[in-house]
C-alpha positions as CSV (number, residue, x, y, z in Angstrom):
1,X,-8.2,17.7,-12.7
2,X,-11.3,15.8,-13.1
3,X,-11.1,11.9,-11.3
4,X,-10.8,8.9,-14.0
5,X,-9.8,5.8,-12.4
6,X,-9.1,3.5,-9.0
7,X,-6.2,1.4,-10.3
8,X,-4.5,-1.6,-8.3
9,X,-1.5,-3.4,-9.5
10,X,0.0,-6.5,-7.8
11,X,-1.3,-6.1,-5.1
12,X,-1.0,-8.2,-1.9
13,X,-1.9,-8.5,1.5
14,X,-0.8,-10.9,4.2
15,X,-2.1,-11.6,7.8
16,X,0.6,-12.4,10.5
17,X,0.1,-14.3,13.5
18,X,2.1,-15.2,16.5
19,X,1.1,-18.7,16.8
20,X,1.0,-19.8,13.0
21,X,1.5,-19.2,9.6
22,X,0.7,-15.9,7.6
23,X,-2.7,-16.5,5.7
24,X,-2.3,-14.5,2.3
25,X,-5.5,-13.2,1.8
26,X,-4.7,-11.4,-1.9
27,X,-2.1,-11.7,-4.0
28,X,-1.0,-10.3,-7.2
29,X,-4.4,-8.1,-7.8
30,X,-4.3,-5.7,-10.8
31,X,-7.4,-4.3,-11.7
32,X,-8.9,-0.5,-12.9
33,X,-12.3,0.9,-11.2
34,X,-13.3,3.6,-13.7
35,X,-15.2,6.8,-12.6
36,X,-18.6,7.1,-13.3
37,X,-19.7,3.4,-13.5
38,X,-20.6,0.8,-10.8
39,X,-17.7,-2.3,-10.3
40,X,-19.4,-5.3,-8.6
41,X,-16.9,-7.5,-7.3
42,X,-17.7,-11.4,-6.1
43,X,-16.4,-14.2,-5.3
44,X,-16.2,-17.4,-2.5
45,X,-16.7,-16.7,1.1
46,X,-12.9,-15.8,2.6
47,X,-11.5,-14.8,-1.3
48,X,-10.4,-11.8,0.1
49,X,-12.8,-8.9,-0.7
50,X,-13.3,-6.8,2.2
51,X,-9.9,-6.8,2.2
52,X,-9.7,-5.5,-0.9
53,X,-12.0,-3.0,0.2
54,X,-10.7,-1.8,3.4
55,X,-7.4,-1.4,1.3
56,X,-9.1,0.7,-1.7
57,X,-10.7,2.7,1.3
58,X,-8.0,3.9,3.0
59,X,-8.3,1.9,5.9
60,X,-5.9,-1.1,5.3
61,X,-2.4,-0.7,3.9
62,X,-1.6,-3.5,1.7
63,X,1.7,-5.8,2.1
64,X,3.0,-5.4,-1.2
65,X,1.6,-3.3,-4.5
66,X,0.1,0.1,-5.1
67,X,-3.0,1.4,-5.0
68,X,-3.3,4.7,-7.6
69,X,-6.0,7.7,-7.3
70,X,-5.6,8.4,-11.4
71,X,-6.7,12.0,-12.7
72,X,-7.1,13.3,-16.3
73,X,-5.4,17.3,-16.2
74,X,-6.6,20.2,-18.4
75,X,-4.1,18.8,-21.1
76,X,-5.5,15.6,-21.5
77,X,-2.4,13.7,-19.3
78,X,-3.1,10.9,-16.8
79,X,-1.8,11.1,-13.4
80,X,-2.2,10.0,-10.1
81,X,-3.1,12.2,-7.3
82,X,-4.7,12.0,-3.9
83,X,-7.4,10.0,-3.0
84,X,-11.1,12.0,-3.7
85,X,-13.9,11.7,-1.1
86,X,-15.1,8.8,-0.2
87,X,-17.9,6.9,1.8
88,X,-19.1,3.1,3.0
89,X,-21.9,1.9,3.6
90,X,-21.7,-1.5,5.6
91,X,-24.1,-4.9,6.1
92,X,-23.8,-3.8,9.3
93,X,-26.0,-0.6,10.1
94,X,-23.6,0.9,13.0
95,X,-26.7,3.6,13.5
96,X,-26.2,5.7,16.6
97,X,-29.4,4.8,18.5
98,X,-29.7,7.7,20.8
99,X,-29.7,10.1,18.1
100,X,-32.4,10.6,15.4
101,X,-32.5,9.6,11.8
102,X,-31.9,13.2,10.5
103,X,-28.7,13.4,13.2
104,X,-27.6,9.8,12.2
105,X,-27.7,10.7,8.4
106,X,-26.0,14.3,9.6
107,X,-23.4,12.9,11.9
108,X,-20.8,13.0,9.4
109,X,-21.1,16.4,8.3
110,X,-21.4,17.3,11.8
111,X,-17.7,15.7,12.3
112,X,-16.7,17.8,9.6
113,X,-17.8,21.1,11.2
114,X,-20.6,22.1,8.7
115,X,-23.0,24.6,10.7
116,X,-26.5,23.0,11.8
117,X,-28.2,24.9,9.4
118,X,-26.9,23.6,6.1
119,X,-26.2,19.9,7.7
120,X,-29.9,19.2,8.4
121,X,-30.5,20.9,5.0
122,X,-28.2,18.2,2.9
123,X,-29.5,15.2,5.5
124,X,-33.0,16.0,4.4
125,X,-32.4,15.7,1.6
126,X,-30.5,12.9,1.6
127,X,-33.0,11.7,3.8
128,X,-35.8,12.2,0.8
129,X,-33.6,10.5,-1.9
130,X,-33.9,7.5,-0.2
131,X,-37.5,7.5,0.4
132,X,-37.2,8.5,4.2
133,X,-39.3,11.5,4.4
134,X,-41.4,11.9,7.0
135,X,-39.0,9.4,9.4
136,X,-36.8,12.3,10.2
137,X,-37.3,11.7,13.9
138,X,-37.6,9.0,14.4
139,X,-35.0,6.6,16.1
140,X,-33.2,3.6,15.0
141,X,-35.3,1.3,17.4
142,X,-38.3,2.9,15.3
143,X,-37.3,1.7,11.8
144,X,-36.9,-2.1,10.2
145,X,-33.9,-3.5,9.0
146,X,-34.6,-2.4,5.3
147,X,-35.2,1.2,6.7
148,X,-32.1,1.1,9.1
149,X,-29.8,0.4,5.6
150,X,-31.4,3.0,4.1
151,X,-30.4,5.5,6.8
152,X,-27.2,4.4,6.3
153,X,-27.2,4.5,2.5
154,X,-28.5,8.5,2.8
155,X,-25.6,8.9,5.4
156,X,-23.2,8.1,2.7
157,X,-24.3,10.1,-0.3
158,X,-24.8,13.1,2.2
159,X,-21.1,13.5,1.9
160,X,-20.9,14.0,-1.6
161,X,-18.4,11.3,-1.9
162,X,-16.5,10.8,-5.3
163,X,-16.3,7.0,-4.9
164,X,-19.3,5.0,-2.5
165,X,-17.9,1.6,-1.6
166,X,-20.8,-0.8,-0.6
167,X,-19.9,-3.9,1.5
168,X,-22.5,-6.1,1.7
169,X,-25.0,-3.5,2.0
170,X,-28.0,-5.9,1.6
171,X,-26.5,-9.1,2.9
172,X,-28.6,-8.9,6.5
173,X,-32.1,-8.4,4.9
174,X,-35.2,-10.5,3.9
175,X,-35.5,-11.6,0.3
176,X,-38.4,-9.0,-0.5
177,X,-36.7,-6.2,1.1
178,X,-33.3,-6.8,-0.3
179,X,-34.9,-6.9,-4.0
180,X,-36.8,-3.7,-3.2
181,X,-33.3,-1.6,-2.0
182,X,-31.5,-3.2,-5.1
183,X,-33.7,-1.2,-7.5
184,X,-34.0,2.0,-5.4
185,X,-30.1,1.7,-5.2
186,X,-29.6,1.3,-9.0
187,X,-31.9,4.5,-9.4
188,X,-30.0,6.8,-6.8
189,X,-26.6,5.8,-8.3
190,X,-27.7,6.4,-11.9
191,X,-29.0,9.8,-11.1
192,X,-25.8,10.7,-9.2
193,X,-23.1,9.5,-11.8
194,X,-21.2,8.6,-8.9
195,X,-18.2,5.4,-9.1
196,X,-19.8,3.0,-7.2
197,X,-17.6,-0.3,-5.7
198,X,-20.0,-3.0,-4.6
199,X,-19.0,-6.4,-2.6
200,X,-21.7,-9.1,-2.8
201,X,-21.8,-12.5,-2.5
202,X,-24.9,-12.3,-5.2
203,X,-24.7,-13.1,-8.4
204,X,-27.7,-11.3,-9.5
205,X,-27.2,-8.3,-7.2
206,X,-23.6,-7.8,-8.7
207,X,-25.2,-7.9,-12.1
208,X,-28.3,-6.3,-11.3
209,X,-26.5,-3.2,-10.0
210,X,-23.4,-3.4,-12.1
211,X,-21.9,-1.9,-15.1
212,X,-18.6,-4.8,-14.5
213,X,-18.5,-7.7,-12.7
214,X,-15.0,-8.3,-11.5
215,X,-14.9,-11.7,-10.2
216,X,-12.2,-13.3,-7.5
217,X,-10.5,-16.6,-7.2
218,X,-10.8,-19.0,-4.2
219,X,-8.4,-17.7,-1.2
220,X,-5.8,-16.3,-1.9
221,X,-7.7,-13.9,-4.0
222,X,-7.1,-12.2,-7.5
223,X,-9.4,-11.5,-10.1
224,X,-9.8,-14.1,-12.5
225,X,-12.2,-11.9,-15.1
226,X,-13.6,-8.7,-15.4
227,X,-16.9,-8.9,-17.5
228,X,-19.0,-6.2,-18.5
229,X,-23.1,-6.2,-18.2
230,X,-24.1,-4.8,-21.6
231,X,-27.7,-4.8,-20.3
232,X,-29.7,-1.4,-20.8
233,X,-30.5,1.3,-18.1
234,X,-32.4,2.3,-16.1
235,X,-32.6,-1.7,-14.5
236,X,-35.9,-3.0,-12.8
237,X,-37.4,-6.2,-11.8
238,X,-37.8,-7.1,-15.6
239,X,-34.2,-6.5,-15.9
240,X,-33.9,-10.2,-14.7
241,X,-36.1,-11.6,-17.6
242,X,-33.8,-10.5,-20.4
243,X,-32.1,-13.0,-22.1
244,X,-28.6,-11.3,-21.6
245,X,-28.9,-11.3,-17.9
246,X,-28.9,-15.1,-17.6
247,X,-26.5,-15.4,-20.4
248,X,-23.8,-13.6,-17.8
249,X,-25.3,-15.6,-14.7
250,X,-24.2,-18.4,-16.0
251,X,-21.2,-17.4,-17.2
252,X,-20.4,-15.7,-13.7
253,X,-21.3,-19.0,-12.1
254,X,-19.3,-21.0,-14.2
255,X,-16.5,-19.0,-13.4
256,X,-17.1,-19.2,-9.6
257,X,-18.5,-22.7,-9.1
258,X,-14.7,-24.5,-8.8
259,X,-13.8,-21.5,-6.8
260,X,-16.2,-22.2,-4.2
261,X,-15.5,-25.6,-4.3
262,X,-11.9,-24.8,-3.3
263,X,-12.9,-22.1,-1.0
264,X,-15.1,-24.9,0.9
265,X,-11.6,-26.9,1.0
266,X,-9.7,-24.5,2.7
């Protein structure tokens, strides 16, 4: 069966405390993630998208709705089935720092009992893909923050995922840097093909990298629009300049500016 879809409907998810009330982060979430294309999701700080995407990932069960793996079968019939491989990359680098840049981008494929051989084969490469050839040995304390994410973004596509979630991936670096990773990204996931999730507080970044914008409301979160960026690829810094892309800034923003305003209330 070949992998069509991520599709959540009604869903909700509600944090209990002992010493006061439940803070409902989502509620009443529907929303398809097709295969194949990149869904940037933003909204206010607190709207609930890490949530969403701990939930999506596996590693959050949700209080109320259902989250579907959908599949198209070898007679054309949609179905749901089990979740494909997956793999984050976080803001946060969570490098190993006693171990190499070819073990850190291996470690996962060393968890999974591939031989040493073939692991360092498919790290190096990974490793290369990301522009990190040559830095093989050296250790975290050895690279800068731009080259620290992109260890971690060659540890995730060394695993061959089906579905990358990205969380933030750019949120700790400098302006320059960030801008830089954000077109080296957009060409590593066009040449893959693979269904890409993205969280970002950025506006531009969500539209830079993304084939739909989904975008949430102020706490408790649901998605208030899904829009989708009709701008050509492959994207690069002139990507910025074209007419469309300020067209759907603006209407992003206009969307999200009372949201923030609430969000800043709460």
């Amino acid at each position: 069966m070949q992998f069509e879809a991520i599709s959540i409907e009604r869903l909700s998810h509600r944090f209990l405390s002992r010493n006061r009330p439940p803070t409902t982060a989502l509620t009443g979430v529907s929303c398809d993630f097709p295969a194949g294309k990149v869904t940037s999701i933003v909204g206010p700080s607190g709207c609930g998208k890490s949530t969403l995407l701990l939930i999506l990932r596996g590693l959050m069960e949700a209080s109320e709705g259902k989250v579907q793996f959908l599949y198209r079968d070898g007679s054309g019939n949609r179905r749901a089935g089990d979740p494909p491989r997956m793999a984050t990359v976080w803001q946060s680098f969570n490098l190993l720092p006693w171990r190499t840049v070819l073990d850190n981008v291996a470690f996962g494929l060393e968890l999974e009992g591939v031989s040493a051989g073939e692991r360092h084969a498919r790290a190096a490469e990974a490793i290369k893909s990301v522009e990190l050839a040559g830095f093989e040995k050296h250790y975290p304390s050895q690279l800068s923050g731009g080259m620290k994410q992109r260890v971690g973004l060659a540890r995730g596509l060394v695993m061959s995922p089906d579905i990358l979630f990205l969380d933030e991936p750019f949120g700790a670096l400098d302006a320059q840097t960030r801008l830089y990773l954000q077109e080296q990204l957009s060409t590593v996931v066009e040449r893959s093909g693979k269904t890409v999730i993205l969280i970002t507080h950025s506006i531009e970044e969500a539209i830079f990298l993304g084939d739909h914008v989904a975008v949430m409301t102020a706490r408790p979160g649901r998605i208030a629009r899904t829009l989708d960026v009709d701008l050509p690829r492959p994207r690069g810094i002139d990507t910025q300049n074209n007419k469309r892309f300020g067209e759907l800034f603006t209407e992003i923003y206009g969307l999200l500016r009372d949201e923030v305003r609430k969000s800043m209330l709460n």
